[in-house]
C-alpha positions in Angstrom: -96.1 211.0 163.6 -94.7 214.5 163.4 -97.8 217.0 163.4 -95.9 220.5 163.1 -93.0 222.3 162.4 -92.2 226.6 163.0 -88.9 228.3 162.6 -88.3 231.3 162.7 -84.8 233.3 161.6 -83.6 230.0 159.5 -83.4 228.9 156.2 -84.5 230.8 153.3 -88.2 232.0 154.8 -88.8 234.6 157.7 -90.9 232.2 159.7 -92.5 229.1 158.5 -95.2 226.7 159.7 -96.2 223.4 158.4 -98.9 221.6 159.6 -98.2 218.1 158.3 -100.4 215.0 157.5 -100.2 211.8 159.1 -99.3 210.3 156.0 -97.9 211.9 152.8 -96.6 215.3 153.0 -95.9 216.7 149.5 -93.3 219.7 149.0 -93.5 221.9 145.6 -91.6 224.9 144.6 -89.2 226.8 142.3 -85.1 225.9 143.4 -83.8 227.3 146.6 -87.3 228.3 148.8 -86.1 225.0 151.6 -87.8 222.3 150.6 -85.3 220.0 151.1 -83.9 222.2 154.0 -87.3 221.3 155.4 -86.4 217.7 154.7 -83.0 218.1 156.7 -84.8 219.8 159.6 -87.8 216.4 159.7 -84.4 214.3 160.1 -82.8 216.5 162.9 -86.4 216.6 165.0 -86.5 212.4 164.2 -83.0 211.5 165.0 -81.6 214.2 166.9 -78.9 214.6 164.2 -78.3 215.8 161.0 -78.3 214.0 158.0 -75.8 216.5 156.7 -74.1 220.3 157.2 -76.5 222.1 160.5 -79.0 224.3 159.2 -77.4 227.5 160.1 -79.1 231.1 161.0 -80.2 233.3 158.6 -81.7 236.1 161.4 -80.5 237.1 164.8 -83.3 234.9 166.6 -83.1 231.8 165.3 -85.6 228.9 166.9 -87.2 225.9 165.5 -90.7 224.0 167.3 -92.0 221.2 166.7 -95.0 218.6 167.5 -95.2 215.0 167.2 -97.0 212.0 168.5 -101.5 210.7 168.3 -102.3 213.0 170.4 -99.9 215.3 169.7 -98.5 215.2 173.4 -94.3 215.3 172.2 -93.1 218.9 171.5 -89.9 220.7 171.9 -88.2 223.9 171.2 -84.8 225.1 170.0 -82.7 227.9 169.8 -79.7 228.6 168.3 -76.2 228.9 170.4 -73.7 230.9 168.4 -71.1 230.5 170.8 -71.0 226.8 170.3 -72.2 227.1 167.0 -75.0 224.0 168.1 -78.9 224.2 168.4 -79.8 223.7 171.9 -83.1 222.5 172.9 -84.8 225.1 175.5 -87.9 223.0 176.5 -88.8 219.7 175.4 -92.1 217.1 176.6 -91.9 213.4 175.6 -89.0 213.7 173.4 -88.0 210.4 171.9 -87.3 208.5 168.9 -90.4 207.6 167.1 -89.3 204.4 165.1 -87.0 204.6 162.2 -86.2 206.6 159.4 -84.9 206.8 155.9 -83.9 209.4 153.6 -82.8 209.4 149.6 -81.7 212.7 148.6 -80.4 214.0 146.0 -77.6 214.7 147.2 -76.8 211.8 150.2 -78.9 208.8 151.8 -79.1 208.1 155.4 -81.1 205.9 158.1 -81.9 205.8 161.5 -82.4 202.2 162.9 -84.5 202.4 165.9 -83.0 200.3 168.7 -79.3 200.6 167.5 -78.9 204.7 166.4 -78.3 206.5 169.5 -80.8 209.3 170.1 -78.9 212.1 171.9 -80.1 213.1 174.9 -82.2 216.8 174.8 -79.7 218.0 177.5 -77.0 216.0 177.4 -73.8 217.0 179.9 -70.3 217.3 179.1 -69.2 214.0 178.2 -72.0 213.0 176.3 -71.6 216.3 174.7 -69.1 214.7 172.1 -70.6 211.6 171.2 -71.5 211.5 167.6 -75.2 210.4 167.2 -75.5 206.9 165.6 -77.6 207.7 162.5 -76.4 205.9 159.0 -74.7 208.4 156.6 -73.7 207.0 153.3 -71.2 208.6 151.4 -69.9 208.2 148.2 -70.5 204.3 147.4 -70.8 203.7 151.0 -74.7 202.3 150.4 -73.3 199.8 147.6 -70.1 198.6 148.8 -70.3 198.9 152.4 -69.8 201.0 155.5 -67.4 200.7 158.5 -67.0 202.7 161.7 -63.5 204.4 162.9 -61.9 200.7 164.4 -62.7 199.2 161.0 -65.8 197.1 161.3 -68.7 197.0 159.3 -71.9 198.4 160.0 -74.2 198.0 157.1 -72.9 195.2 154.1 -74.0 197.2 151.6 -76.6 196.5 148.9 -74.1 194.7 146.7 -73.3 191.8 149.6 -76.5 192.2 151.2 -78.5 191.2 148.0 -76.1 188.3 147.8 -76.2 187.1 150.9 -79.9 187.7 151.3 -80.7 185.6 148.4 -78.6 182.5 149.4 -80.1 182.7 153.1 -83.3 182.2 152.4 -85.3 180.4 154.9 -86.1 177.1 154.3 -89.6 175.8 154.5 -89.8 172.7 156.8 -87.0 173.8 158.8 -86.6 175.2 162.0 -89.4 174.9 165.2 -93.1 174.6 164.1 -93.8 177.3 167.3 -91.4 179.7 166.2 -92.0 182.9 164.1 -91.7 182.7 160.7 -88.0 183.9 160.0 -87.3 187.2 158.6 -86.9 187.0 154.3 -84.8 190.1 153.5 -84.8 189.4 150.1 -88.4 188.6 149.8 -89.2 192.0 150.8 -86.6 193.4 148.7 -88.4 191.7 145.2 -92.0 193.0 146.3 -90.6 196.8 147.2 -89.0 196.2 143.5 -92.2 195.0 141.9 -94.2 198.0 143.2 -91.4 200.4 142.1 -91.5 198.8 138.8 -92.0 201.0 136.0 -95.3 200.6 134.6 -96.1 198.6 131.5 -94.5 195.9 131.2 -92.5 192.8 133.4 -91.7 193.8 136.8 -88.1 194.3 138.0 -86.5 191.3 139.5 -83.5 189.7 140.7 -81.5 187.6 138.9 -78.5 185.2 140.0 -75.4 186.6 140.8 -72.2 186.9 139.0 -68.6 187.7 138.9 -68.0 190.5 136.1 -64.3 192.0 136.1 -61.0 190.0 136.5 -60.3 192.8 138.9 -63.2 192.2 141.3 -63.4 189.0 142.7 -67.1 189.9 144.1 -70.4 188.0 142.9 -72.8 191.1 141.5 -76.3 190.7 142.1 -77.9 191.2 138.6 -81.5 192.7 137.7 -83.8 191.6 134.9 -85.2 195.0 133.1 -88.3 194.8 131.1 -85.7 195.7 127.6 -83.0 194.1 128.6 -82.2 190.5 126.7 -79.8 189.2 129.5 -79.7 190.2 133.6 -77.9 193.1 133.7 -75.4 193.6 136.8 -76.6 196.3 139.5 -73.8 198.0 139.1 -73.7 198.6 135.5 -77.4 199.4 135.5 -78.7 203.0 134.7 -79.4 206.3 136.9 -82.8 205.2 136.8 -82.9 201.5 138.1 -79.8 202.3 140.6 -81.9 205.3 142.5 -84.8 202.7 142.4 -82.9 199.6 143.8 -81.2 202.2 146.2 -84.3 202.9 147.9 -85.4 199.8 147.7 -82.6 198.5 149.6 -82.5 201.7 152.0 -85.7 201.0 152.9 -85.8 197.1 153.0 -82.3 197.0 154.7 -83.3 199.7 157.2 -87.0 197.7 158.8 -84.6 194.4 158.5 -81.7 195.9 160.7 -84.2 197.1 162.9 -86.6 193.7 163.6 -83.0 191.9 163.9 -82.0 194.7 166.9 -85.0 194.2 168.2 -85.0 190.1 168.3 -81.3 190.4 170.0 -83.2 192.9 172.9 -85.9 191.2 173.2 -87.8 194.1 172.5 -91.0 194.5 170.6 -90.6 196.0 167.0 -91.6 199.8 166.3 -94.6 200.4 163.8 -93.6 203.9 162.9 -91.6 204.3 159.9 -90.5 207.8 158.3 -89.4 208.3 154.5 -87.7 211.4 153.3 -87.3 211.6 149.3 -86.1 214.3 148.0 -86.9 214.4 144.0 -88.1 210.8 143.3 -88.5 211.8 139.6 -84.6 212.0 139.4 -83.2 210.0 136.2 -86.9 208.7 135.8 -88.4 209.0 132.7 -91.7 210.9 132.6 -94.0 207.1 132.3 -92.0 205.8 135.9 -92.8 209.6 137.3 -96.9 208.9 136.7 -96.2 206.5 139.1 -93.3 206.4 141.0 -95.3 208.8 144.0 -98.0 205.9 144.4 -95.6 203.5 144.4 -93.6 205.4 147.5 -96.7 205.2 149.4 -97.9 201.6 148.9 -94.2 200.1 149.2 -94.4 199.7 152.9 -97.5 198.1 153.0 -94.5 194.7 151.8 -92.4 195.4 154.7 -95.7 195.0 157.4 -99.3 195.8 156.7 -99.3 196.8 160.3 -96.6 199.8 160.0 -97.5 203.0 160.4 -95.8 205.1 157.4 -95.1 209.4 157.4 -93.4 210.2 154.1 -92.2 213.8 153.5 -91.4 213.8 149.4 -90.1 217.2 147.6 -90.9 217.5 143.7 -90.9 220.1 140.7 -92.4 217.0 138.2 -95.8 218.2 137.7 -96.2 214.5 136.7 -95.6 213.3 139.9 -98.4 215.7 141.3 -100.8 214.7 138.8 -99.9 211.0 139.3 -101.0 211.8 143.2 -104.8 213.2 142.2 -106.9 210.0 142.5 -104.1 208.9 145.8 -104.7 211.5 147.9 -106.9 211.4 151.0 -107.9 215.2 152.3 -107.6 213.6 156.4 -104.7 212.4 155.8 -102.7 213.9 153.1 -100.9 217.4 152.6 -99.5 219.8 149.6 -97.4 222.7 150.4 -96.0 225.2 147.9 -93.0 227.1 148.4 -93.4 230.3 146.6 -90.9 233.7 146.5 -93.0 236.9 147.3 -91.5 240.2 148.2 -88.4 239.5 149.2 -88.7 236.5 151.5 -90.5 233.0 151.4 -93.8 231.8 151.8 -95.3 228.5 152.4 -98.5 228.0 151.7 -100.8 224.5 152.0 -102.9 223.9 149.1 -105.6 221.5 148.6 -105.1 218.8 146.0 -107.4 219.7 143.0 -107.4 217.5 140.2 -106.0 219.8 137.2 -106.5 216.7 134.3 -102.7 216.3 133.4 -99.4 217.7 133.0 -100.2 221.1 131.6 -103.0 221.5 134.0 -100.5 221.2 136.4 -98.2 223.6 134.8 -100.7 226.2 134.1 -101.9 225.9 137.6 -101.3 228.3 140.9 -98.5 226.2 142.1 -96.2 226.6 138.5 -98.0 229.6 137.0 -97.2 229.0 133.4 -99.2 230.3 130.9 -99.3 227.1 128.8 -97.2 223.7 128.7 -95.5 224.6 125.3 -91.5 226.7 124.9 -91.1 230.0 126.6 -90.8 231.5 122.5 -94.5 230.3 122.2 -95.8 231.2 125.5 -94.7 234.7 124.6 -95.5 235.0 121.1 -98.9 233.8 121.9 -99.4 236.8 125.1 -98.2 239.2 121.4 -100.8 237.9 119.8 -103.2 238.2 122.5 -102.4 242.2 122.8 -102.3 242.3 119.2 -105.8 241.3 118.9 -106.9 243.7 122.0 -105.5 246.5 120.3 -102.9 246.6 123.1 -99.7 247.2 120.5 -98.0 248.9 123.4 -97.3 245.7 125.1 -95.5 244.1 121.5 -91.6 244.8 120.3 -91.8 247.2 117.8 -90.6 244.6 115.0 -93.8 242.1 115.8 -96.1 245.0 115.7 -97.6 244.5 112.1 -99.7 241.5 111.7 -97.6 239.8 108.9 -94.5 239.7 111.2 -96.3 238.3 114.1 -97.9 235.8 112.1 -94.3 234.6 110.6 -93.3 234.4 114.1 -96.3 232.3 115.5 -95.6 230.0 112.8 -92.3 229.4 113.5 -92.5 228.8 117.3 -96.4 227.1 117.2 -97.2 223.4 116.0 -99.4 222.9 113.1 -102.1 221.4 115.7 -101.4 223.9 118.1 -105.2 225.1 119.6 -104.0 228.6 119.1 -104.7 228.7 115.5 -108.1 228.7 115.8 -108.4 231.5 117.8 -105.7 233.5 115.2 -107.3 232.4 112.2 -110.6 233.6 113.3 -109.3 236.5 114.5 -107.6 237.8 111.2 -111.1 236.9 109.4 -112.6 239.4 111.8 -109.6 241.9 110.7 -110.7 241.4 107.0 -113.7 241.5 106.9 
């Protein structure tokens, strides 16, 4: 597992430390604080590459530590070269990969298959100096339809022929020698990691047969079964929603696949470290899927082995997905950091996980700092009203000063039901009597 992480003179903060837990690391915060830089640099210290653009300087000293490992007996630390324009590692104790890794961001996906990515050397000399690190980045529709290297050949199928193919190589019960391990059922895996990312409430996603479905495209479509949907609908018609599920189903499931396969043709041992990176899981999701969709990360390796070992690193601004986590989280294990903008630089603060009841408690809380979960217009009318009724007119525009126009305007910006009222009401009794 990775246990810390310091930098110093990169990305948006000063100097940041995170001390992470061993197995869900939470990120909150307003846009542009490095969240999701601190998701790039977890790839870079996992793979020794990165998942996208280098994470350039933003000081004159620029140097990133880390620790990793139970005990924590791997650490390393980088500086950068602005000659070269490359981090170079100064020192480094145990470095190695870990096991494999996975990360859906917003922006790309990408996956490290331990046994077949190459993880550069710490000081690597002049030839190796060139040699592109073998980590998996999907671009464009790379992760549906396929990805090759330079001479042309495939690396990855893609989840469109992968599903396919998955589903029609099933292995056979009966077959095969009664000693020998059970074979490997990709698509097996790939139906329970769909069931727990289900959205709650109803039938469970599921494959359905697949099917040709433009005279253009002479491809069989794997097609998905949707709690509203009369008919399968084909994966790649299906919406925002259901294709960021099924791609990190597949990025996932595909990933631990590739990986026991590698290991099988070695005749090595498989890894039982795995390491998910979402940024934003509450993308496209509608606000029922994001009560749930954080548990669901978590338990949805427990289908690929019960014995893995799982770090997950997940960024969010959905205070539903932080409230779905209250009842999940375990204080030995588990971690919340807040990204917050103070003076002029960035601060990262952990916080403990206190229940806050729901949505708005999450809003109204330290880590979003509204003053209530309604419009900005009623947040602000009500803070009038308040000063109105403390005798602090001061504080009020000078057209809701009087408390006729400050009524008209709490009417037009507050719900019927809104608790407010009761407070107003008996307020202006007190003012007329």
């Amino acid at each position: 597992m990775l246990r810390r992480l310091q930098t110093h003179d990169v990305g948006p903060a000063k100097d940041m430390t995170l001390e992470f837990g061993e197995r869900l690391n939470v990120l909150t915060g307003d846009n542009g604080l490095g969240k999701s830089f601190v998701l790039e640099l977890v790839w870079w210290l996992l793979t020794g590459s990165w998942a996208g653009p280098l994470a350039v300087p933003s000081g004159q000293a620029p140097k990133v530590w880390y620790q990793a490992g139970d005990p924590a007996d791997e650490r390393g630390r980088a500086h950068f070269e602005f000659a070269d324009q490359a981090w170079r590692w100064d020192g480094v104790h145990k470095r190695a990969p870990r096991g494999s890794v996975i990360y859906v961001g917003a922006q790309r996906q990408a996956s490290f298959v331990h046994g077949r990515s190459v993880f550069p050397p710490s000081f690597p000399d002049v030839e190796h100096r060139a040699t592109e690190p073998d980590a998996f980045r999907f671009q464009g529709s790379e992760l549906w339809e396929g990805k090759v290297d330079g001479s042309g050949r495939p690396v990855c199928n893609g989840l469109i022929r992968d599903v396919v193919n998955w589903m029609r190589s099933r292995p056979v019960a009966g077959f095969g020698s009664p000693s020998a391990p059970p074979a490997p059922d990709p698509f097996a895996a790939f139906e329970r990691v769909l069931e727990v990312l289900s959205p709650p409430g109803g039938k469970p996603l599921t494959m359905a047969a697949p099917r040709r479905v433009f005279v253009g495209d002479s491809r069989e479509i794997p097609t998905l079964h949707t709690p509203w949907e009369r008919e399968p609908v084909p994966v790649t018609l299906a919406a925002a929603g259901m294709r960021r599920v099924l791609e990190l189903a597949y990025l996932l499931v595909w990933t631990w696949h590739e990986h026991l396969q590698v290991s099988q043709l070695k005749r090595l041992v498989p890894q039982q470290e795995l390491f998910i990176l979402v940024d934003e899981p509450e993308l496209h999701l509608h606000p029922r899927w994001q009560r749930t969709v954080l548990p669901a990360i978590v338990a949805v390796a427990n289908e690929l082995d019960p014995s893995l070992r799982v770090q997950l690193f997940v960024t969010t601004h959905s205070p539903l997905v932080l409230a779905s986590g209250e009842l999940l989280v375990d204080p030995q294990r588990d971690r919340l950091f807040h990204f917050d903008a103070r003076g002029g630089d960035v601060v990262v603060d952990e916080h403990a996980w206190v229940k806050q009841g729901d949505a708005v408690g999450w809003l109204t809380s330290e880590l979003f700092g509204f003053d209530r979960g309604g419009s900005l217009e009623s947040e602000q009318a009500i803070r009038w009203a308040d000063a109105f009724m403390e005798g602090r007119v001061d504080e009020i525009p000078e057209r809701f000063r009087d408390k006729r126009t400050l009524d008209e305007e709490l009417r037009r910006v507050l719900a019927a039901s809104d608790t407010f009222w009761a407070r107003w009401f008996v307020s202006s009794e007190d003012v007329a009597s």
